[in-house]
Backbone as CSV, one residue per row, in Angstrom:
resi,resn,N_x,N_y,N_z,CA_x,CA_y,CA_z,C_x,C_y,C_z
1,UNK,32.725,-47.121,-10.863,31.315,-47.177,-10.529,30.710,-45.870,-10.936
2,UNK,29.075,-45.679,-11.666,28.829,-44.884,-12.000,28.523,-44.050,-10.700
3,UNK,28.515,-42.775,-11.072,28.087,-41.650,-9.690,26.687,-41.332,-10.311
4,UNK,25.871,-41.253,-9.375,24.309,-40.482,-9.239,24.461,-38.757,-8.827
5,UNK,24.501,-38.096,-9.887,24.454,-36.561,-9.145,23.035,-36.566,-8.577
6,UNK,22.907,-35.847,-7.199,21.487,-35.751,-6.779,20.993,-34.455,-7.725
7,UNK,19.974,-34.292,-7.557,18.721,-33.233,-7.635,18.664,-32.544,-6.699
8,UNK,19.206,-31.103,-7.039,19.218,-30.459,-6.160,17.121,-29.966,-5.456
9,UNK,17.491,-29.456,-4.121,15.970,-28.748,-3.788,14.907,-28.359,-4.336
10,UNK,16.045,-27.261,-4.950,15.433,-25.982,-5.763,15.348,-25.983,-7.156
11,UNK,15.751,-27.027,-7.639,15.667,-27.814,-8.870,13.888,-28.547,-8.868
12,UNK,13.782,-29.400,-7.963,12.938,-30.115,-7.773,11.885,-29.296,-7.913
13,UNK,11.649,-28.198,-6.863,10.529,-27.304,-6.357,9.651,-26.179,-7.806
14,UNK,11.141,-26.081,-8.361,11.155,-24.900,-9.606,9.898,-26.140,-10.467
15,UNK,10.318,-27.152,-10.711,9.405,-27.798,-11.512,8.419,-28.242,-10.973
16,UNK,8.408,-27.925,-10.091,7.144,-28.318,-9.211,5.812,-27.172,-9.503
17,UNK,6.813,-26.114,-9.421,5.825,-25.443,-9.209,5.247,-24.893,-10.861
18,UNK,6.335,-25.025,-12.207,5.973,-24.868,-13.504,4.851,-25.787,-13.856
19,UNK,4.633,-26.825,-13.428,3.452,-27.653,-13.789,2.259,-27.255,-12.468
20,UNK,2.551,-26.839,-11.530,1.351,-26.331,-10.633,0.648,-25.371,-11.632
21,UNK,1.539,-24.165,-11.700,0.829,-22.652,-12.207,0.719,-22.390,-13.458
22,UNK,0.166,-24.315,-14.234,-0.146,-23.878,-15.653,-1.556,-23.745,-15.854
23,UNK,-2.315,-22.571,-16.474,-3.593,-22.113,-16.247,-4.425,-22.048,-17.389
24,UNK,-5.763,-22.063,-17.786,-6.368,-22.380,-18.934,-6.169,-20.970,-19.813
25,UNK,-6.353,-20.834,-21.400,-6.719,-20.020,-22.138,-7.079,-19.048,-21.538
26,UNK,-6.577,-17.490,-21.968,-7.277,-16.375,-21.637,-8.602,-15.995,-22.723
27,UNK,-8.600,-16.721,-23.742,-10.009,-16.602,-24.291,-11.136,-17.325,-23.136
28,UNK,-10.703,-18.159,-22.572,-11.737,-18.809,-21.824,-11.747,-18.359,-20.660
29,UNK,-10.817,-18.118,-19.841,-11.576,-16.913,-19.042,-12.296,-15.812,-18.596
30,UNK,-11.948,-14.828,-20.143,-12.547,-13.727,-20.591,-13.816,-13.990,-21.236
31,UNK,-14.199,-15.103,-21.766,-15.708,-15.013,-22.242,-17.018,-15.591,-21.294
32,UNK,-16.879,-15.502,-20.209,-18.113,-15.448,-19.497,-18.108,-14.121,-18.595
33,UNK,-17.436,-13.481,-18.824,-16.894,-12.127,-17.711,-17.861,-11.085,-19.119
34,UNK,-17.470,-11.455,-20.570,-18.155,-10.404,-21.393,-19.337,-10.644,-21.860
35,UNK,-20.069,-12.005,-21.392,-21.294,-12.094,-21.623,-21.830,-11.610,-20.553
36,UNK,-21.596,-11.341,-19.064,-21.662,-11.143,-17.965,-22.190,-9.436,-18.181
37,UNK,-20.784,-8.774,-18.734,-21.552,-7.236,-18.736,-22.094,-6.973,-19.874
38,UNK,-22.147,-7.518,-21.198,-23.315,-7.035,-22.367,-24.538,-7.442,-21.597
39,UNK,-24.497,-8.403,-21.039,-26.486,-8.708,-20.046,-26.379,-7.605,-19.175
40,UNK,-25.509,-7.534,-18.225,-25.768,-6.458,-17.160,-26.109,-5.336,-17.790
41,UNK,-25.171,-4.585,-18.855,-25.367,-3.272,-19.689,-26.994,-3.612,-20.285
42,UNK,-27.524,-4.638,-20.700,-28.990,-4.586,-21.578,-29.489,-4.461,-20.283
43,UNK,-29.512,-4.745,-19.533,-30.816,-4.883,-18.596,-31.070,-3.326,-17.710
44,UNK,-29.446,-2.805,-17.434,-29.274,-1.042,-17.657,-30.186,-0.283,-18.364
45,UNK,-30.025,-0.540,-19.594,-30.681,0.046,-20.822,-32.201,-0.138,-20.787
46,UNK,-32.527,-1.560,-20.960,-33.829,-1.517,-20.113,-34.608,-1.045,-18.993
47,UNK,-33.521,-1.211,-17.623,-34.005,-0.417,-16.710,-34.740,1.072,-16.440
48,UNK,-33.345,1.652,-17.386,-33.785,3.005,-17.549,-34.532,3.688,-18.503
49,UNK,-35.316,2.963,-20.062,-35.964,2.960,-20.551,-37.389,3.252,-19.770
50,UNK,-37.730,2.142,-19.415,-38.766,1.891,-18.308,-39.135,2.459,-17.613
51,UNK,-37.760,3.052,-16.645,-37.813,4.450,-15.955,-38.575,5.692,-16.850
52,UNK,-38.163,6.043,-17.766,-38.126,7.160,-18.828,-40.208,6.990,-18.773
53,UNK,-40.228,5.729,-19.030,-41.700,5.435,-19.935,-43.065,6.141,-18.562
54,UNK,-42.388,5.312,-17.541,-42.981,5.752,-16.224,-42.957,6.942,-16.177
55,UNK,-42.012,7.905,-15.800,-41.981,9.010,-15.424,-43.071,9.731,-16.585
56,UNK,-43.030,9.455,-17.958,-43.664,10.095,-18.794,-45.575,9.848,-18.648
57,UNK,-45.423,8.672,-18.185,-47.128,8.334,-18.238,-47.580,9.072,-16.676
58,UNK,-46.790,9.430,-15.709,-46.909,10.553,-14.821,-47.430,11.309,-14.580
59,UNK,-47.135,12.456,-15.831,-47.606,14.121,-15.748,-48.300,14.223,-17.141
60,UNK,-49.819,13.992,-17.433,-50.482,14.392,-18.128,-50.570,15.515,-19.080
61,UNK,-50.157,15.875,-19.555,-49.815,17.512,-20.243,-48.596,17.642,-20.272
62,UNK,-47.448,17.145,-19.661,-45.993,17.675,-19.937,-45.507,18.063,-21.342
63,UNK,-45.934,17.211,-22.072,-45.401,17.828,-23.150,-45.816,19.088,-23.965
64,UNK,-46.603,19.296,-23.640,-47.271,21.079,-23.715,-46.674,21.774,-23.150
65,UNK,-46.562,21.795,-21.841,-46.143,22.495,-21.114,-46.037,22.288,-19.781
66,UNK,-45.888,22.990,-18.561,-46.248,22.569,-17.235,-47.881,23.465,-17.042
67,UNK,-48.138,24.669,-17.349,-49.385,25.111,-17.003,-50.818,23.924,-17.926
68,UNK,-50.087,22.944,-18.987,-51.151,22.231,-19.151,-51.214,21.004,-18.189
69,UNK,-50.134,20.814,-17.408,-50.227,20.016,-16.935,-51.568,20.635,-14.820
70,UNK,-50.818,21.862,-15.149,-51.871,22.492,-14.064,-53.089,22.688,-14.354
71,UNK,-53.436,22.864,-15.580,-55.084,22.426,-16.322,-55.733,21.262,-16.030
72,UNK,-54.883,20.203,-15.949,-55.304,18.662,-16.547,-55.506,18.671,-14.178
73,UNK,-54.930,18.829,-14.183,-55.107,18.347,-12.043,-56.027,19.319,-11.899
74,UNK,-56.647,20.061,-12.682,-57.778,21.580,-12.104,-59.033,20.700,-12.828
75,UNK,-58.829,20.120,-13.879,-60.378,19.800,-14.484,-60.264,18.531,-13.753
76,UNK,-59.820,18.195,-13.296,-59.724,16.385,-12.513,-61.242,17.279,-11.203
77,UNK,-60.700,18.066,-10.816,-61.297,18.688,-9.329,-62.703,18.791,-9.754
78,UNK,-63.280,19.343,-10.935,-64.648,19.875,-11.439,-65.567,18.842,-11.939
79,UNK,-66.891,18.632,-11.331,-67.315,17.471,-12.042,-67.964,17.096,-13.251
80,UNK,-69.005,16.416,-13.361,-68.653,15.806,-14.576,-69.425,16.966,-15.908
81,UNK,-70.342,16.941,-14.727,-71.124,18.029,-15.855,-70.475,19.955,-15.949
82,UNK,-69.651,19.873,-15.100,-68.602,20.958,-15.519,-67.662,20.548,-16.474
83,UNK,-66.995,19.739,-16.537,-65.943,19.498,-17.410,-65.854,17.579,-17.534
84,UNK,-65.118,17.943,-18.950,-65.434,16.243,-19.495,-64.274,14.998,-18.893
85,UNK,-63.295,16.066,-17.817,-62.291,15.038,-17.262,-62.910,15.344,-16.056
86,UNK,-63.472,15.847,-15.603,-63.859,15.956,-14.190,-64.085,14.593,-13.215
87,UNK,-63.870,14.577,-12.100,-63.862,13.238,-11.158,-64.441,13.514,-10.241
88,UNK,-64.690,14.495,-9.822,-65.664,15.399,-8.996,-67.029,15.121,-8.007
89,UNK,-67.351,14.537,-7.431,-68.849,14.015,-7.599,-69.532,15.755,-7.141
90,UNK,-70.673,15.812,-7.465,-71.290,17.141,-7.526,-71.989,17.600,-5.968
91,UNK,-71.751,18.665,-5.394,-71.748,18.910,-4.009,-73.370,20.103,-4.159
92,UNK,-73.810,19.924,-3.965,-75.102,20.987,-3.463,-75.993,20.956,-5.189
93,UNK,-76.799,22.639,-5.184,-77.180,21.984,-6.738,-76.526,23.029,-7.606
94,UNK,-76.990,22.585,-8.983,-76.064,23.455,-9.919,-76.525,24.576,-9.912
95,UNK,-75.558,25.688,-10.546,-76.125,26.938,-10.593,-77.283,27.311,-11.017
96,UNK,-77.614,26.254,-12.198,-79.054,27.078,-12.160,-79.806,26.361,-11.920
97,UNK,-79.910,26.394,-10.768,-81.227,25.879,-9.651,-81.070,26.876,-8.420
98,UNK,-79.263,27.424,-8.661,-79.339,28.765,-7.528,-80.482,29.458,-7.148
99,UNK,-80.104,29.789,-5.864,-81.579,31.032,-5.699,-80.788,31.962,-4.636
100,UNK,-79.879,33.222,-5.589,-78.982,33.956,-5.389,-79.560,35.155,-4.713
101,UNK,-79.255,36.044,-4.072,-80.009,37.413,-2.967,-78.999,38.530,-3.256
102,UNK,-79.456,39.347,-3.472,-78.421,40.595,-3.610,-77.250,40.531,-2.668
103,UNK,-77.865,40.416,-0.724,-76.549,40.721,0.062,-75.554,39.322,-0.164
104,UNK,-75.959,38.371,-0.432,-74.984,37.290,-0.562,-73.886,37.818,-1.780
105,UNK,-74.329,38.057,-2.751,-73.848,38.597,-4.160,-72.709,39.548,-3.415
106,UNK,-72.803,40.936,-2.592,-72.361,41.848,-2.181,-71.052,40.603,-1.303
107,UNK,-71.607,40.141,-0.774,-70.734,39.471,0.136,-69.397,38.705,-0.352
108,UNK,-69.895,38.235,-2.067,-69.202,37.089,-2.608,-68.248,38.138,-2.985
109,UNK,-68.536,39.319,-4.215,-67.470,40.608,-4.446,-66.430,41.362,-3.618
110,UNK,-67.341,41.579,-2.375,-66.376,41.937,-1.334,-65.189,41.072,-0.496
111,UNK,-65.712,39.854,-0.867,-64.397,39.069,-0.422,-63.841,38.925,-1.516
112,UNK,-64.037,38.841,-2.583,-63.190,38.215,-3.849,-62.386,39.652,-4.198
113,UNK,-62.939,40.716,-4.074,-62.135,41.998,-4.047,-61.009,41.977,-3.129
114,UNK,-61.047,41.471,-1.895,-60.013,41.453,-1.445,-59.078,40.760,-1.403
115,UNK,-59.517,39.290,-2.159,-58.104,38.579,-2.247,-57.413,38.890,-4.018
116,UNK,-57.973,39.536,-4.326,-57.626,40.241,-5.954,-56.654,41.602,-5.158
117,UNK,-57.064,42.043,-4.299,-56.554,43.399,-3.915,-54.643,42.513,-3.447
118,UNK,-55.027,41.449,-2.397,-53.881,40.815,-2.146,-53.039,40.175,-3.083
119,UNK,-53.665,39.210,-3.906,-52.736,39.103,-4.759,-51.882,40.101,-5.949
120,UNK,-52.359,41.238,-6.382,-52.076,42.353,-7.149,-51.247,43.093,-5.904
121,UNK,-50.818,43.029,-5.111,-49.603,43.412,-3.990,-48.597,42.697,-4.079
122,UNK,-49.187,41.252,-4.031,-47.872,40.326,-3.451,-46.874,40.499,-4.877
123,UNK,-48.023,40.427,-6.310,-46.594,40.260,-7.499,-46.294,41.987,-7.648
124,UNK,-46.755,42.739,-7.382,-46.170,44.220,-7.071,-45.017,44.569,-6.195
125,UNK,-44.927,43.565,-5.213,-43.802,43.720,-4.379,-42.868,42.953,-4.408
126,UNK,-43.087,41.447,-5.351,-42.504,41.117,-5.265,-41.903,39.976,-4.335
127,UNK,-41.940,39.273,-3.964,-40.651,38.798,-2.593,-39.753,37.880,-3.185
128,UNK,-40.519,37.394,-4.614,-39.455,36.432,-5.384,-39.475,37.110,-6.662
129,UNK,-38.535,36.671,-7.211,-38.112,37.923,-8.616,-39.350,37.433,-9.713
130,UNK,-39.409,35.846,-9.375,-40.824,35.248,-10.847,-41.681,35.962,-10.489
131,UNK,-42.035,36.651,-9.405,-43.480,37.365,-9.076,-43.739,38.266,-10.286
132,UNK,-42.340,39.130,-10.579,-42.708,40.739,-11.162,-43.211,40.240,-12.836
133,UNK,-42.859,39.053,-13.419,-43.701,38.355,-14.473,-45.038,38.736,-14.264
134,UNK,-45.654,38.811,-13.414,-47.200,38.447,-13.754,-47.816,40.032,-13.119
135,UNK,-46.902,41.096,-13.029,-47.701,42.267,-13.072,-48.296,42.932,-14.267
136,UNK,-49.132,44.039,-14.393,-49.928,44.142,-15.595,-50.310,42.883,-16.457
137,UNK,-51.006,42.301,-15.959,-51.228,41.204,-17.096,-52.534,41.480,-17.656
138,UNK,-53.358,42.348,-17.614,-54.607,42.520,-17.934,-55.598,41.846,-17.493
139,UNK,-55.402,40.910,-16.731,-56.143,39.971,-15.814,-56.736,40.492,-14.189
140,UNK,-55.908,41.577,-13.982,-56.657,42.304,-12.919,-58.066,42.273,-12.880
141,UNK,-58.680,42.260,-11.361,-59.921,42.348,-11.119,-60.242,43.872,-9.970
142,UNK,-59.278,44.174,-9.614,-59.429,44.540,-8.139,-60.195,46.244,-8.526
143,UNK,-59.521,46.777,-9.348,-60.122,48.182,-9.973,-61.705,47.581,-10.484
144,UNK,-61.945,46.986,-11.142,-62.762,46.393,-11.940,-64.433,46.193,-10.756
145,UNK,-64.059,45.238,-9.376,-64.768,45.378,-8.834,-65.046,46.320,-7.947
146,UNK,-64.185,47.602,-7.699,-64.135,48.693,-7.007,-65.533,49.333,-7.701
147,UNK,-65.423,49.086,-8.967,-66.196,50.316,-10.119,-67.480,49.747,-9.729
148,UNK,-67.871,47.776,-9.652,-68.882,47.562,-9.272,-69.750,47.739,-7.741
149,UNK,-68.533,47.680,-6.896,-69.154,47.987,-5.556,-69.980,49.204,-5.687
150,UNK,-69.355,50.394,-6.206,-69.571,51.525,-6.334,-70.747,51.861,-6.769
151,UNK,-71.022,50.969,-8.161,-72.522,50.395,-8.707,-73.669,50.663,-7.277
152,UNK,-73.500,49.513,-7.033,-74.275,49.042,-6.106,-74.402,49.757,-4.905
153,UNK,-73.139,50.751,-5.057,-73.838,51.671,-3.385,-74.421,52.788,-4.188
154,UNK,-74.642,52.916,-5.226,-75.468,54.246,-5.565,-76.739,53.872,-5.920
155,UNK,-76.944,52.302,-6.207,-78.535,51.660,-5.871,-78.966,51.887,-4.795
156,UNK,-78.378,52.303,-3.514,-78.426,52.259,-2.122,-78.339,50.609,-1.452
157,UNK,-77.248,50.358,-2.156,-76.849,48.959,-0.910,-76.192,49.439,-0.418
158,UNK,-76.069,48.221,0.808,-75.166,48.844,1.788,-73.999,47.961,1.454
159,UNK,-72.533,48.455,1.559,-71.563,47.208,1.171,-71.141,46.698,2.235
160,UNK,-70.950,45.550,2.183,-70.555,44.785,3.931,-68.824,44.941,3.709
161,UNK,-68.290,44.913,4.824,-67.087,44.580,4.786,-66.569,42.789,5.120
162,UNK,-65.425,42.948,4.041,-65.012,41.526,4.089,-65.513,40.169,5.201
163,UNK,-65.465,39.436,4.842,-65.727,38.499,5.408,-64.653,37.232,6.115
164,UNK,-64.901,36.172,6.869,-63.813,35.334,7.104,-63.813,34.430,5.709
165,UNK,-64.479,34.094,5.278,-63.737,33.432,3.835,-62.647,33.744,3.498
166,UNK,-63.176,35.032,3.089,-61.776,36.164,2.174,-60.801,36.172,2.417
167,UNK,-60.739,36.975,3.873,-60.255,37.525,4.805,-58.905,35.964,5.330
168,UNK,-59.092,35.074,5.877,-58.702,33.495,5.558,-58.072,33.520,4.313
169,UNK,-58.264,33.773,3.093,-57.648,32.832,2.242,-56.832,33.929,1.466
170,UNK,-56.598,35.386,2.010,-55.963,36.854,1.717,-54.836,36.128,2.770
171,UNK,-54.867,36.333,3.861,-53.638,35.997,4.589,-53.132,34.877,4.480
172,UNK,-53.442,34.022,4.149,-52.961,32.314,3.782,-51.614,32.538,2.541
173,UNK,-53.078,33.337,1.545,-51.779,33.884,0.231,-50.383,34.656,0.286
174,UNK,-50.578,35.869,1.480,-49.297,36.389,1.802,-48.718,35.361,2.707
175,UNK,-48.881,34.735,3.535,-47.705,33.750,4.245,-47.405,32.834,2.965
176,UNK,-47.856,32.589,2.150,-47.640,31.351,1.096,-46.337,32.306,0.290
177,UNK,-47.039,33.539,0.007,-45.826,34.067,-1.012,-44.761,34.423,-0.477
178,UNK,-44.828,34.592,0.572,-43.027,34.903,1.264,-42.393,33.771,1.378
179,UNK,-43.060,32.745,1.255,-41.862,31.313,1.743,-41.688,30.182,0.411
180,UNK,-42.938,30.146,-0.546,-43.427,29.010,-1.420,-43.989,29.701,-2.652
181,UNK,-43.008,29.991,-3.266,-43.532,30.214,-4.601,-44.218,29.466,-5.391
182,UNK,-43.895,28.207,-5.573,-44.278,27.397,-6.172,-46.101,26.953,-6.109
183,UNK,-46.169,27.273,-4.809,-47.285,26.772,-3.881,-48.418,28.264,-4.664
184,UNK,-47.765,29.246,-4.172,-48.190,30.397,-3.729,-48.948,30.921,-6.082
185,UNK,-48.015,30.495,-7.087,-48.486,30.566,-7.876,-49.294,29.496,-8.604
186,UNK,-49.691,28.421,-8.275,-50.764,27.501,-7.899,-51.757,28.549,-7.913
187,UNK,-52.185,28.879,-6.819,-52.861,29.915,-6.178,-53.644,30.905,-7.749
188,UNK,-51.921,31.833,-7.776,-52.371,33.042,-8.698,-53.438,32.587,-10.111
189,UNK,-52.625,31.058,-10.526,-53.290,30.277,-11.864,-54.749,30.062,-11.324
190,UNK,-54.453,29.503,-10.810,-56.500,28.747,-11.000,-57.339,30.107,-10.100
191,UNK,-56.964,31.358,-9.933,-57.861,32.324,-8.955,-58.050,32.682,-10.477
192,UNK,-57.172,33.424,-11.048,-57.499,33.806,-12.442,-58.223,33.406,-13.607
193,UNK,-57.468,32.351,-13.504,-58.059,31.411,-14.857,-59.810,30.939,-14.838
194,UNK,-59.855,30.353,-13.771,-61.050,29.579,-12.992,-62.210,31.258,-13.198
195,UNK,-61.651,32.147,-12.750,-62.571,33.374,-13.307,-62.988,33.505,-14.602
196,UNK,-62.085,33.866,-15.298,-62.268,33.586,-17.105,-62.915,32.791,-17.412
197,UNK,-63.142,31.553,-17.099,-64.337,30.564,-17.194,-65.585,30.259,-16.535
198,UNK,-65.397,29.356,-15.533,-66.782,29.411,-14.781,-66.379,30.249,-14.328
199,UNK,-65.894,31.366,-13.858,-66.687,32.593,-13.174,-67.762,33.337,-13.917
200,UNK,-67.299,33.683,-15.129,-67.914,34.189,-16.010,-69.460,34.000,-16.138
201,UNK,-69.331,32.449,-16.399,-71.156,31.472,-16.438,-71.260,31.797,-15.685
202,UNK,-70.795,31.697,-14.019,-71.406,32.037,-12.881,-72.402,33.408,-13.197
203,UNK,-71.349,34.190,-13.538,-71.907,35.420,-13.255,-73.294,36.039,-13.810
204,UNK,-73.065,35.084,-15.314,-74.335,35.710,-16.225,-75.215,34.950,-15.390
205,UNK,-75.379,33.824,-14.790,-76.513,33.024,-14.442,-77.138,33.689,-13.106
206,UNK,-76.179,34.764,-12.267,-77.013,35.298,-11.227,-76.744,36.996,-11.560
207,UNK,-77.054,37.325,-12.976,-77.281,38.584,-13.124,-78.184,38.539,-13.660
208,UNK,-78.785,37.240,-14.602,-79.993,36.923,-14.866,-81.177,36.980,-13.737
209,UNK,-80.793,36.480,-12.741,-81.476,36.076,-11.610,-82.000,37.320,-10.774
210,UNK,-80.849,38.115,-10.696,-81.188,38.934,-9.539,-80.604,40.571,-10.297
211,UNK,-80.155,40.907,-11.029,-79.659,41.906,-11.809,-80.164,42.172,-13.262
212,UNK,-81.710,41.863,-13.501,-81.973,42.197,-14.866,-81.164,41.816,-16.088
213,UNK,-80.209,41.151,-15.566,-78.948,40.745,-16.845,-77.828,41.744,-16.975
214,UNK,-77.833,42.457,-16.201,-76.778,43.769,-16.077,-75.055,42.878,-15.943
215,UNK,-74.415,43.198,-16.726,-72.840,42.546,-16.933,-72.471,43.291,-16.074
216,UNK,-72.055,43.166,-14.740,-70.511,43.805,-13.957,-69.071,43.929,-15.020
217,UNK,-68.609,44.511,-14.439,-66.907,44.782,-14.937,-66.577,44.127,-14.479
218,UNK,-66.497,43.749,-13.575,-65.647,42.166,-12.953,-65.603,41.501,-13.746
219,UNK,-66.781,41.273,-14.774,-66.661,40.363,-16.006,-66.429,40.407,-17.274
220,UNK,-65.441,41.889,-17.562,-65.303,42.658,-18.445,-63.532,42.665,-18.668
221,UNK,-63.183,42.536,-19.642,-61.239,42.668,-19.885,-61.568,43.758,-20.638
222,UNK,-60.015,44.143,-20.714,-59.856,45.172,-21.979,-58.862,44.603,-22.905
223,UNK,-59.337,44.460,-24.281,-58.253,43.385,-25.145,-58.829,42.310,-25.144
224,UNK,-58.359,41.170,-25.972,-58.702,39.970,-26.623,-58.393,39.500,-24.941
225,UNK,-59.336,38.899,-24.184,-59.216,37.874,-23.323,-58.490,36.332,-23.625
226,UNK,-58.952,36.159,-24.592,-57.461,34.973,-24.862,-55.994,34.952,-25.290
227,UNK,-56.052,35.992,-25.616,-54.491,36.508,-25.685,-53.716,37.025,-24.381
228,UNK,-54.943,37.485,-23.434,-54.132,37.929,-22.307,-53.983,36.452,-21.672
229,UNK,-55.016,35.823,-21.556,-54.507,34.411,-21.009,-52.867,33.750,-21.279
230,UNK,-52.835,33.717,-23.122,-52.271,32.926,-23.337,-50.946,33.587,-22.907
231,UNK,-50.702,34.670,-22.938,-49.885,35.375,-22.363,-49.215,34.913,-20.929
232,UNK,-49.869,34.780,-19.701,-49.943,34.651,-19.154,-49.663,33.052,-18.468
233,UNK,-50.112,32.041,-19.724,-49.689,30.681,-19.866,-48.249,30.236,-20.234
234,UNK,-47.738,31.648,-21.168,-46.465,31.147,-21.394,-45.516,32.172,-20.433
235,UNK,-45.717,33.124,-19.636,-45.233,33.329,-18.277,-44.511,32.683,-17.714
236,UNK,-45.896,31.751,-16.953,-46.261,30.968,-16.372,-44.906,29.463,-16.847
237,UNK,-45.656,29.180,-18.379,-44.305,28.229,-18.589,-42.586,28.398,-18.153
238,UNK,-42.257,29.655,-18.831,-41.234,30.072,-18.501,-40.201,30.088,-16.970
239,UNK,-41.547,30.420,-16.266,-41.027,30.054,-14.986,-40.761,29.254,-14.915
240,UNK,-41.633,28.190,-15.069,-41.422,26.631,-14.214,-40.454,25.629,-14.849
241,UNK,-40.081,26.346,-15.738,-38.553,26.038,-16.800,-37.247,25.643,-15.452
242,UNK,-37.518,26.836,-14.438,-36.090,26.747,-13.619,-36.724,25.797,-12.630
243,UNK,-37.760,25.003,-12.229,-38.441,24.497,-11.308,-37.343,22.861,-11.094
244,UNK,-37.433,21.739,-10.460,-37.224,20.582,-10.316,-38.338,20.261,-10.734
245,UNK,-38.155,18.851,-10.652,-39.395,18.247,-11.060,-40.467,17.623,-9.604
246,UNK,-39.893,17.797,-8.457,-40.415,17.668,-7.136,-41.034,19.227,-7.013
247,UNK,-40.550,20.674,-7.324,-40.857,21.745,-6.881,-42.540,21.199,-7.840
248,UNK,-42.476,21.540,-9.299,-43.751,21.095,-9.691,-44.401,20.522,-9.546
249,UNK,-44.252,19.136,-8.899,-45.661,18.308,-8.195,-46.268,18.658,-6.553
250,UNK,-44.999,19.803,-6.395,-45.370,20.425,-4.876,-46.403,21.643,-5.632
251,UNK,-46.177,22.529,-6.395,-47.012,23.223,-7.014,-48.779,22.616,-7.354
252,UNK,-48.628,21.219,-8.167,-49.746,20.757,-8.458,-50.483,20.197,-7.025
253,UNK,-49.995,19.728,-6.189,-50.381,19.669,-4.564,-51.245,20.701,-4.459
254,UNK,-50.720,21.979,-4.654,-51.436,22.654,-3.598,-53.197,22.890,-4.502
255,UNK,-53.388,22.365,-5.733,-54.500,23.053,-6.199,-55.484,22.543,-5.507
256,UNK,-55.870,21.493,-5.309,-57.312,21.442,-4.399,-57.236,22.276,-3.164
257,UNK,-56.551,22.593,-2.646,-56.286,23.392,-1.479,-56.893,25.344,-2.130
258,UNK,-56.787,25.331,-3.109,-56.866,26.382,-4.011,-58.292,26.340,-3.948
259,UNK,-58.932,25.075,-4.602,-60.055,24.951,-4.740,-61.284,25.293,-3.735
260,UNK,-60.848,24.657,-2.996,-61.510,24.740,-1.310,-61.529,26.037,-0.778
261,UNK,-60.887,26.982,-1.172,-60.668,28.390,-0.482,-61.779,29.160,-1.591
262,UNK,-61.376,29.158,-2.999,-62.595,29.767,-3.331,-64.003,29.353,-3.365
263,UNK,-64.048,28.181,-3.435,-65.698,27.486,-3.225,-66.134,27.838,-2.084
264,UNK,-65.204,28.451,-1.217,-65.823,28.775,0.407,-66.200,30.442,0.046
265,UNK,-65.349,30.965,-0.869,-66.094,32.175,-0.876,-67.395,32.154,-1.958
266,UNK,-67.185,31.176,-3.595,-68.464,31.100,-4.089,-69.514,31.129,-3.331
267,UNK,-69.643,29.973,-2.389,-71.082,29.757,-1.686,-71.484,30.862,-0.856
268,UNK,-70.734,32.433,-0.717,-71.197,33.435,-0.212,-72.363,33.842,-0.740
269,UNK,-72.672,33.898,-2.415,-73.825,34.431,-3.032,-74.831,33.687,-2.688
270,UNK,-74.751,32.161,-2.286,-76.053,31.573,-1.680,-76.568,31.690,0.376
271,UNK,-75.267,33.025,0.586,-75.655,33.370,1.924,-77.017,34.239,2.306
């Protein structure tokens, strides 16, 4: 009689399990996994494109520099008939409709002397190393209006002493420069600059008025005035080279704040 050898267990199971764990093509597994990250990687690429485009339509002037970009947020502040980006709407009347008085005049110098006197300390001393950049720059005022006070007390005025305008926006500047550079040369740019320009018009329009047309030294450089500027612009750049890009929009922050402090001392000459 024939014999039946059995099948063993582990015989059975072994083939059991060779036809379980037979699995498709590794081409076909692998090609939805690599269409998967060439899309993920484009849309990367896109993402951060986009990013790039944004950040750039941002800061108006960057590619000049950062002090053009502190130009472009200073003429935003001035209105329209001051400047052709201005957004400004126009607050009282224009200068020349002024009706300027000698002691107001005295009043406006004597405070503006003293925050020229403060700032020509703070980059003299220093408290941050970018300060000692912007000493001698030929942009000084503070000698300049000494010579004019002086003027004017041998007309027999009397000179007032400082005022709270000034006096306010002198101590504001030293707490600013010991802690916030960034903030604090905001400040130094548009006190300066903002002089070189409309200060200037200012000035002829109420020396016309009330001074026979007599030019102060306050409104006087020694040297090409645009060279000391530009000087002073690429300083200025240099610094803000080591800046973040958060320290610089904390910088551009503070200019209307800038603004507001000297327009409080301008409107002294209409005191």
């Amino acid at each position: 009689m024939a014999s039946i050898t059995p099948t063993s267990q582990s015989q059975f199971f072994k083939k059991t399990q060779i036809s379980i764990s037979k699995q498709p093509p590794a081409q076909l597994l692998s090609l939805p996994i690599s269409i998967f990250s060439v899309k993920k990687a484009r849309m990367v690429v896109i993402s951060a494109t986009a990013a790039a485009e944004k950040h750039k339509k941002r800061y108006p002037g960057e590619a000049k520099g950062f002090v053009e970009e502190m130009r472009f947020v200073a003429m935003k502040l001035h209105t329209r008939d001051q400047a052709k980006e201005g957004e400004k709407e126009p607050e009282g009347q224009p200068v020349a409709k002024w009706d300027p008085t000698i002691e107001g005049y005295l009043k406006f110098l004597v405070d503006s002397k003293y925050v020229y006197d403060t700032l020509e300390k703070i980059v003299e001393r220093a408290s941050f190393p970018e300060y000692a950049e912007f000493r001698n720059t030929g942009l000084e005022r503070s000698e300049c209006l000494a010579k004019d006070l002086e003027w004017f007390r041998q007309q027999g005025h009397i000179i007032p002493e400082p005022s709270s305008p000034g006096v306010t926006y002198a101590e504001y500047l030293q707490e600013l420069s010991e802690k916030d550079p960034q903030a604090f040369l905001c400040h130094f740019y548009n006190t300066y600059f903002a002089h070189s320009a409309g200060g200037r018009m200012i000035g002829r329009k109420v020396a016309e008025k009330i001074l026979d047309g007599k030019e102060l030294e306050f409104y006087k450089w020694d040297g090409d005035l645009s060279q000391l500027l530009q000087n002073v612009r690429d300083n200025l750049n240099n610094v803000a080279q080591n800046w973040t890009r958060e320290e610089k929009d904390h910088c551009l922050e503070e200019t209307e704040k800038s603004f507001k402090f000297s327009g409080t001392i301008l409107r002294l000459i209409l005191s």
